[in-house]
C-alpha positions in Angstrom: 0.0 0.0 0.0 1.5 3.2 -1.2 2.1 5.9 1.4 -0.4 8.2 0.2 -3.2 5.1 0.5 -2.5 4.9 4.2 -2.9 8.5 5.1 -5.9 8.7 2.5 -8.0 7.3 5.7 -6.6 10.4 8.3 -8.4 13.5 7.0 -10.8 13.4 10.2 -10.0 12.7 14.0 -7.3 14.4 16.9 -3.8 12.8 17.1 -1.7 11.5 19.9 1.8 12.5 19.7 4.5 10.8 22.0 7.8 11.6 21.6 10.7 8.6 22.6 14.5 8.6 21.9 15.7 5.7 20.0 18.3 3.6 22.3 21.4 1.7 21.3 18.2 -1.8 22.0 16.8 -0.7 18.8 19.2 -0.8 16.3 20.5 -3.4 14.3 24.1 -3.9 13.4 24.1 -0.9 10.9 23.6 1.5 13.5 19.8 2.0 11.8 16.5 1.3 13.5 15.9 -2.0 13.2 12.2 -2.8 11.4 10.5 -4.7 14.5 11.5 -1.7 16.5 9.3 0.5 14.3 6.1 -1.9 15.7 7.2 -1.4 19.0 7.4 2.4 18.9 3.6 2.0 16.9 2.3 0.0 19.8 3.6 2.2 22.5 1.6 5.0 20.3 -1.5 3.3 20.4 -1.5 2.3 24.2 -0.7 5.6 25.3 -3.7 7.0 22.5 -6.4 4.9 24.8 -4.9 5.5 28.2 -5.3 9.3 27.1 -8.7 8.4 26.2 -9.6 6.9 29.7 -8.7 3.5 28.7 -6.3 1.0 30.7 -5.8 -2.4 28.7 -5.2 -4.0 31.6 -8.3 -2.8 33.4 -10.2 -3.9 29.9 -9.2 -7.4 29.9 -9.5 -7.5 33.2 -13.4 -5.5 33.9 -14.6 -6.4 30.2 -12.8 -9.4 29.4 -11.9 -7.2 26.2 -8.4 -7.4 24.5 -7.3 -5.9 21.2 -5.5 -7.5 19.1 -3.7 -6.4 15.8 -5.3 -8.0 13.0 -3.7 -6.2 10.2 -0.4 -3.8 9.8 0.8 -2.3 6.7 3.5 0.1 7.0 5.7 2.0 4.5 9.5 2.6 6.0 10.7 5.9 4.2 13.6 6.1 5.6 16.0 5.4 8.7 16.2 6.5 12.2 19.6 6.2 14.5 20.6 6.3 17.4 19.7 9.0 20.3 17.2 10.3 17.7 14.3 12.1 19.2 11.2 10.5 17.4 7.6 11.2 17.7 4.9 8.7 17.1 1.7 10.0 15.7 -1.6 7.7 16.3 -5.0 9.0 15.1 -7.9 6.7 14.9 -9.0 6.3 11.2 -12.0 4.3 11.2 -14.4 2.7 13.4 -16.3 -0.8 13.4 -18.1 -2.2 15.4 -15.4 -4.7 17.0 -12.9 -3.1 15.1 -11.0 0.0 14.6 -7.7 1.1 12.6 -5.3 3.4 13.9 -3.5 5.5 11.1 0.2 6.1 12.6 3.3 8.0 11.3 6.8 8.2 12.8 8.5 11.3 12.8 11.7 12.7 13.4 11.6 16.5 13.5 9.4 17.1 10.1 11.0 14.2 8.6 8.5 11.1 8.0 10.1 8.1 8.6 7.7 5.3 8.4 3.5 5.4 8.1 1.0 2.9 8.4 -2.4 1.8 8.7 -2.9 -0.8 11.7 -6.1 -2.8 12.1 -7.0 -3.9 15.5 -10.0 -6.2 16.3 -11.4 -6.5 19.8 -11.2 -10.2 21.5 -13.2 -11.6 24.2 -12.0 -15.1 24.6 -11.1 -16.0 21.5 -13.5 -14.7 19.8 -14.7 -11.1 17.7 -16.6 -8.9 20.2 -18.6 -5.9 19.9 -16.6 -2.8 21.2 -18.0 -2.1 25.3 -20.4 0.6 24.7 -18.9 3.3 26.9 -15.5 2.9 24.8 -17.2 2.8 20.9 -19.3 6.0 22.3 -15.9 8.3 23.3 -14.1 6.9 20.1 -17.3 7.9 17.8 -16.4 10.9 18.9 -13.3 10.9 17.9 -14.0 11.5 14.0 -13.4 8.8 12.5 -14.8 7.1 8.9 -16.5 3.8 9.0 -15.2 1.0 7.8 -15.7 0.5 4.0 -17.6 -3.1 2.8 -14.2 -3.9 0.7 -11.8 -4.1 3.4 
């Protein structure tokens, strides 16, 4: 999916920034950010996007019996990160299912885009597909965000 594709879906909804420094742990042998990292750095945007929201993961799987799982991640590196670089992870919810939502995200270091991507993330209860709780679809609906399409 072409850059441009993923942030097609980010035209509505307010964005989390969290800024992190990139440690000697998350490089690879080039001195470069190694690829996993970048997921790491994305999921520590999205946890920090609900807490900020009201919404402790632990307390959901723990109250609700609700966890969220990522169900789909495409993600477009553009170009490298180093070490003791100040980054900024940017998380803004794109659309909104009912036990589903997608997070667009971009990693940033000053104005510089590094990486962006579109992540998918389906809510479990068990092992199975649940409806979002109620009290957490109604803050995110008002968050902006697109509903899903019917091709995808």
């Amino acid at each position: 999916m072409a850059t441009d594709d993923v942030h097609a879906k980010t035209a509505q909804g307010r964005t989390h920034r969290l800024a992190l420094r990139v440690y000697y742990e998350d490089t690879d042998f080039s001195g470069r950010v190694y690829h996993a990292s970048y997921l790491r750095f994305l999921e520590r945007g999205r946890t920090e996007w609900l807490r900020e929201r009201g919404f402790e993961q632990k307390e959901m799987a723990k109250g609700a019996s609700i966890v969220f799982v990522v169900h789909r991640l495409t993600i477009d590196f553009l170009g490298p990160a180093t070490m003791d670089d100040m980054l900024t992870i940017e998380t803004r919810l794109a659309t909104l299912g009912a036990a589903s939502f997608d997070f667009s995200q971009v990693i940033l270091r000053g104005e510089a885009k590094l990486a962006a991507a579109l992540v998918s993330v389906v809510a479990l209860k068990g092992s199975r597909p649940a409806r979002l709780p109620p009290d957490l679809r109604s803050r995110l609906s008002h968050e902006g965000a697109a509903k899903p399409s019917s091709s995808g």
